[in-house]
VOGU-3710 file (C-alpha; in Angstrom, 3 decimals, decimal comma):
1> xxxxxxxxxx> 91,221/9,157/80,496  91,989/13,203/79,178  88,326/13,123/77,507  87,060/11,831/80,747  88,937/14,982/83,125  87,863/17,052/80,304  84,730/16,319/80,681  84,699/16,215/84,541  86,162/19,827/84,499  83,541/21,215/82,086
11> xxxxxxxxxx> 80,486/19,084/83,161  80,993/18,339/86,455  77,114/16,985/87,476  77,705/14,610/84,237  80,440/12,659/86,360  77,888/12,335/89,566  75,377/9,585/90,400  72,416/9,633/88,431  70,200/9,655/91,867  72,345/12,333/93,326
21> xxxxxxxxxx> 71,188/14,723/90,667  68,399/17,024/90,765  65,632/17,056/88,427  64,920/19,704/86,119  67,091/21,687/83,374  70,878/21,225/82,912  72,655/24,108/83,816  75,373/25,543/81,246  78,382/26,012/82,934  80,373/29,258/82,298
31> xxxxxxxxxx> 83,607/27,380/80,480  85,685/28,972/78,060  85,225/25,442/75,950  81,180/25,915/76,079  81,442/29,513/75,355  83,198/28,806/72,080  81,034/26,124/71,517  77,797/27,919/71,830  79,049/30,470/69,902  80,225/28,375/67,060
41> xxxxxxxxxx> 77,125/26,468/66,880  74,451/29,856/67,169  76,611/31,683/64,720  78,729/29,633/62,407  76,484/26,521/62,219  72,892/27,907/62,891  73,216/31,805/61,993  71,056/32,968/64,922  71,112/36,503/63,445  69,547/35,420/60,132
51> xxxxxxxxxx> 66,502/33,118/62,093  66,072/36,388/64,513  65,633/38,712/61,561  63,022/35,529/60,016  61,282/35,298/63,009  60,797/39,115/63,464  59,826/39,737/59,964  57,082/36,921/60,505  55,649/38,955/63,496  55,850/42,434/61,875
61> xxxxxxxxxx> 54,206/41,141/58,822  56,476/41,466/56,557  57,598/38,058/55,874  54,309/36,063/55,184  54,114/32,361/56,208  51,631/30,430/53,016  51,567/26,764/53,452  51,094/24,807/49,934  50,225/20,996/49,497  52,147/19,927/46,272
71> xxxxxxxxxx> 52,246/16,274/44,900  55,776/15,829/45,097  58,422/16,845/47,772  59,975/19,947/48,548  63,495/19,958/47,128  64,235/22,119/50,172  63,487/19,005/52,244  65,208/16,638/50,516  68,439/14,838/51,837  71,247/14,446/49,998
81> xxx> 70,717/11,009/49,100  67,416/11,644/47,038  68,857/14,168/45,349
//
């Protein structure tokens, strides 16, 4: 019942109808809990800073994308069970 009025205090729309909702994107709600979890996630987990400074080196030219067909798998790629 706490997860549930957790839930309903940070989510609110996720505790309405289904037909009472409108249609489109989900809006974010500005909650200390999402904050820290959006901030955990893009920095701790993800390291948004790192794929920014990727994704800009791509479009200066500095980082160059090559894709190569090998005959085995990528060890980047592989999951930890085939390892």
């Amino acid at each position: 019942m706490r997860a549930d009025d957790l839930l309903a205090a940070v989510f609110p729309e996720q505790q309405a109808c289904p037909e009472n909702l409108a249609a489109g994107d989900i809006s974010i709600p500005n909650h200390p809990l999402i904050r820290e979890v959006m901030k955990d996630v893009l920095t701790e987990a993800m390291d948004i800073e790192g794929l920014e400074r990727v994704l800009h080196g791509i479009t200066a030219g500095t980082i160059k994308c090559l894709a190569v067909d090998t005959p085995v798998a990528s060890q980047f790629f592989a999951r930890d069970s085939e390892r």
